[in-house]
C-alpha positions in Angstrom: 102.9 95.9 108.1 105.7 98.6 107.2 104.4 101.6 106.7 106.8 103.0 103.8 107.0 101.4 100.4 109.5 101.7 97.6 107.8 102.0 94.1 109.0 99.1 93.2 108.0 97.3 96.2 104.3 98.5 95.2 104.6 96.8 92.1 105.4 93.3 93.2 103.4 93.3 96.5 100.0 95.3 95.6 99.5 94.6 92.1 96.5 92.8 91.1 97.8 90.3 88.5 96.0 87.2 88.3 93.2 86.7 86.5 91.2 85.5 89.4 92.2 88.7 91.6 90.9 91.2 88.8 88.0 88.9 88.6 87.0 88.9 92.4 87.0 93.2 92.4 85.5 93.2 88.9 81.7 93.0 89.9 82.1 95.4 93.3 81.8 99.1 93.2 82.9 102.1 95.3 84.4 101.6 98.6 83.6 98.2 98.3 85.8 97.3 95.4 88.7 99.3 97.2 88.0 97.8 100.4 88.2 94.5 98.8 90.8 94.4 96.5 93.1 96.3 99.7 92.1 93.6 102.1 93.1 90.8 99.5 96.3 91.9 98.8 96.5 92.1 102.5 96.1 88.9 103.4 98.2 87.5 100.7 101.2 89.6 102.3 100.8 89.5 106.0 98.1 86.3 106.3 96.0 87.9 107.8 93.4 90.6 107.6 93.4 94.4 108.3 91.3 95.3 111.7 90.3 98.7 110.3 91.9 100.8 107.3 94.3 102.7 109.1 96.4 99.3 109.0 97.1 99.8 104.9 100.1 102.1 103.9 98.6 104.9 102.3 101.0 104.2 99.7 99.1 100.9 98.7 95.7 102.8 99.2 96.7 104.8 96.3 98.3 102.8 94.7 95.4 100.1 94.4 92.8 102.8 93.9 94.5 103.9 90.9 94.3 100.0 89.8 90.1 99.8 90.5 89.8 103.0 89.5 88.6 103.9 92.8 89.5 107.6 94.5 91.5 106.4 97.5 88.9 108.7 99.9 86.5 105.8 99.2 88.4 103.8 101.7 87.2 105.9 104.3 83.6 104.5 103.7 84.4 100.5 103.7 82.5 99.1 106.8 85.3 97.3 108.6 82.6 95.2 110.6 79.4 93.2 109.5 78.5 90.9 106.8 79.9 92.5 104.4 83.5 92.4 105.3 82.9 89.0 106.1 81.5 87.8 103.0 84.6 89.6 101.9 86.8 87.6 104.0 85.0 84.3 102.8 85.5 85.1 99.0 89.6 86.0 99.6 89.8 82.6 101.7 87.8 80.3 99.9 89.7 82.2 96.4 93.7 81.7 98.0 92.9 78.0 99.4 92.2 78.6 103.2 89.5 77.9 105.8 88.6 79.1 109.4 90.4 77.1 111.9 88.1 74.8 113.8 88.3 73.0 116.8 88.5 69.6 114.9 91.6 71.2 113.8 92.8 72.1 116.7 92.4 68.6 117.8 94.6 67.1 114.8 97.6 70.1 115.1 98.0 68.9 119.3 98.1 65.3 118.2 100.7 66.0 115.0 102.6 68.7 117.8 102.6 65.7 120.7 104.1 63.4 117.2 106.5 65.2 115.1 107.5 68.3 117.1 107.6 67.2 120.9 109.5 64.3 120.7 112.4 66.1 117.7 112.3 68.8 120.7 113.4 66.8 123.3 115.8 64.9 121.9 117.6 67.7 121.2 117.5 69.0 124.3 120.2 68.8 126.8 119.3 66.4 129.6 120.1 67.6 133.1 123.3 65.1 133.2 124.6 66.9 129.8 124.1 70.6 130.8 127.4 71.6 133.1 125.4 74.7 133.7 122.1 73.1 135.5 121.0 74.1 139.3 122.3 71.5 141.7 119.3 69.7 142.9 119.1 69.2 147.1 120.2 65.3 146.5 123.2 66.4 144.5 125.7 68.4 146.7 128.0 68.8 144.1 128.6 72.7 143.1 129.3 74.1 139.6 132.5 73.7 140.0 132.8 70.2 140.7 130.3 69.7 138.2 132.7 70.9 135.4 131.3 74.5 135.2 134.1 77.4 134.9 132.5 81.3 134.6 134.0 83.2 132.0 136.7 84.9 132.7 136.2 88.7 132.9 138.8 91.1 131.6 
């Protein structure tokens, strides 16, 4: 996360706008509205949550505060760790559309990876019989000269 923002950059990244997102801070108070509302906009830029508050550009702490009417030295009493941050992190998942990763998942992304990704990899990889720059192997006494291979010339 860049730690300098343009004013205009402020706007379009850390502005509450929807409905939903004014909706989700509305019913919080203190740090914990400031917390939240930082930690959603967050997510929705990087995908990810903030470890600890020293992550957020103080120019978005303001910036936000000002938004949920929260003094930005609130932040400094959001508990980073424990249910409530993860409660938090439920609500901003379950409100943008996503879900913990599970193992079941992990499961279908090797099996789509071994399918669709895998085999588009390898054949557009050079095979060792296309690639005039490969090792000569112990049964092939050829060098990389006779191979085809010229270095570049130096100047």
């Amino acid at each position: 996360m860049r730690r300098e923002w343009e004013p205009e950059d402020l706007v379009a990244d850390w502005t509450l706008v929807e409905h939903d997102e004014r909706e989700l801070v509305a019913y919080k108070r203190g740090s914990t509205r400031l917390g939240f509302a930082l930690m959603l906009k967050y997510f929705e830029i990087e995908g990810r949550f903030p470890r600890h508050g020293g992550e957020l550009p103080p120019a978005a702490v303001g910036y936000v505060a000002r938004q949920v009417g929260v003094a930005p030295a609130e932040l400094a009493s959001y508990e980073w760790s424990g249910r409530t941050v993860e409660y938090h992190r439920s609500q901003i998942r379950t409100a943008l559309g996503f879900r913990r990763f599970t193992e079941d998942d992990e499961g279908k992304l090797a099996g789509w990876l071994a399918e669709e990704i895998a085999p588009a990899h390898a054949s557009h990889s050079p095979s060792r019989s296309q690639n005039p720059h490969r090792t000569p192997h112990p049964e092939n006494d050829e060098t990389p000269a006779q191979q085809g291979f010229r270095p570049p010339i130096q100047s």
